[in-house]
N, C-alpha and C positions, 0 to 999 in steps of 0.2 A: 607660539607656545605649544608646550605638551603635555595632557593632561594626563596622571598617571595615574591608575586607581588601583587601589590592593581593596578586592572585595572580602577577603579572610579577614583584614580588621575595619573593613570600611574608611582608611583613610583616603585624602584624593591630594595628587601635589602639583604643582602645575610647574615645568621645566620651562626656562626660556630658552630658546636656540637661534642662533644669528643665522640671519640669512647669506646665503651663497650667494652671490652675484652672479656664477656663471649657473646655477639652474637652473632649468626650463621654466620647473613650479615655483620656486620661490623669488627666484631672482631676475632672467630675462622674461619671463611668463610667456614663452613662446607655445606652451602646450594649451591648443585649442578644445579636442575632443580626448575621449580616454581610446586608450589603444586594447587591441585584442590580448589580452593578459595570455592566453592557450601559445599564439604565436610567438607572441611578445618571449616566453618565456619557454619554450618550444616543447610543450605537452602535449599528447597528442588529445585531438579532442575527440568526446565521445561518440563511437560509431552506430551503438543504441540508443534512443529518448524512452525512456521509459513510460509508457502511456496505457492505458486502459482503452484505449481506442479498438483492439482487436480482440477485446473478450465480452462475451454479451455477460448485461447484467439483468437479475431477476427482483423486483420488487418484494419485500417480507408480504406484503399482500397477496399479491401476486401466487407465492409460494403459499401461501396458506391455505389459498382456494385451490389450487393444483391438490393439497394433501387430503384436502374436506372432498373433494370427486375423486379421490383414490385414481388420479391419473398414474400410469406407469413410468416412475424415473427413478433415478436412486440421487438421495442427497449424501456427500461425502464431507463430515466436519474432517477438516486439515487443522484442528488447534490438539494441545497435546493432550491428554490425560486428566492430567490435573485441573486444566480449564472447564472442563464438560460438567462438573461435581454444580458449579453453578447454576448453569442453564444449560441445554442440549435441544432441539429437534425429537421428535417422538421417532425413531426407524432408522432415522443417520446412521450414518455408518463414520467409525471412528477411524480417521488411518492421516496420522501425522504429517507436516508438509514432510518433514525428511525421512519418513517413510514411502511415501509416493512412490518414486519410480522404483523399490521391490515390490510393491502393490500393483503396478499397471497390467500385469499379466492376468488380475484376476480381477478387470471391470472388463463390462460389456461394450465395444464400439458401436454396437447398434442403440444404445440404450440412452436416452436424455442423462445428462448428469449435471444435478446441481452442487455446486460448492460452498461451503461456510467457513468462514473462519469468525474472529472477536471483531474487526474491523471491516475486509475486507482488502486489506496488503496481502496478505498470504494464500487467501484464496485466489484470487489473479494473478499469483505466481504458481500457485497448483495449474489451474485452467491454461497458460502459458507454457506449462510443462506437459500436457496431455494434450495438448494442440499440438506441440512441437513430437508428440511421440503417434500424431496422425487420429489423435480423436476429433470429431469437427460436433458434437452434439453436446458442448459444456458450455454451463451459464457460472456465474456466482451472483449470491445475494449481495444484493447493493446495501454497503452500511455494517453487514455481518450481524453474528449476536447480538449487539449492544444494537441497531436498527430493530433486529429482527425483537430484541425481547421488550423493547418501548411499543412499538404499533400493535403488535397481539396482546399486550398487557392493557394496552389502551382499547381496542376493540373489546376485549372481553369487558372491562369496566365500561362502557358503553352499551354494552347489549342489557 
């Protein structure tokens, strides 16, 4: 049987289908393990894994005390314009993910650089774009805004 479901009126129907005799799945049941769907189907598969594994990340704590000793780095929000109206970093510096690479000519390669975005997806795609354009001294915040503005909102209401 086939269960059909139309979620726009929420109806559900259930079809019956006779089985094939000469089937693998339904009929002789010869299929043991599932097969590699990529080959199977001949796509090719992907040559990137997208992973977090090759950009460091910086704890919103972490970053807090770096900002409270006035250590020398610059933080770079990569969220647009309109996001920052919420919450922002005190000194950030505001330069869009797809502004980025017009902007690279004018950060420091000797300089620590931290990233922010709202999550933390788009900063690790900045960071993975300034690594690939030969920066090696970029972090991002772990968790982004929404990390960063829960733990300093909670540390201040605890102090």
């Amino acid at each position: 049987r086939l269960l059909m479901v139309d979620t726009l009126s929420m109806q559900f129907r259930t079809v019956r289908l006779e089985r094939d005799p000469s089937c693998p799945a339904c009929g002789t049941r010869t299929i043991t393990q599932l097969i590699d769907y990529d080959e199977f189907c001949g796509t090719p598969a992907l040559s990137v894994v997208s992973s977090t594994d090759d950009v460091r990340e910086i704890a919103p704590a972490e970053l807090a005390a770096r900002l409270a000793r006035g250590d020398k780095f610059e933080v770079i929000d990569v969220r647009e314009p309109h996001e920052t109206a919420e919450s922002s970093i005190p000194g950030a510096r505001l330069i869009p993910l797809g502004t980025l690479g017009a902007a690279i000519t004018s950060l420091d390669r000797a300089r620590d650089i931290v990233l922010i975005c709202r999550s933390g997806k788009r900063s690790t795609d900045a960071a993975r774009q300034l690594q690939a354009a030969g920066f090696t001294r970029v972090e991002t915040v772990a968790g982004g805004m929404l990390r960063w503005s829960h733990e300093t909102s909670a540390a201040i209401a605890s102090s």
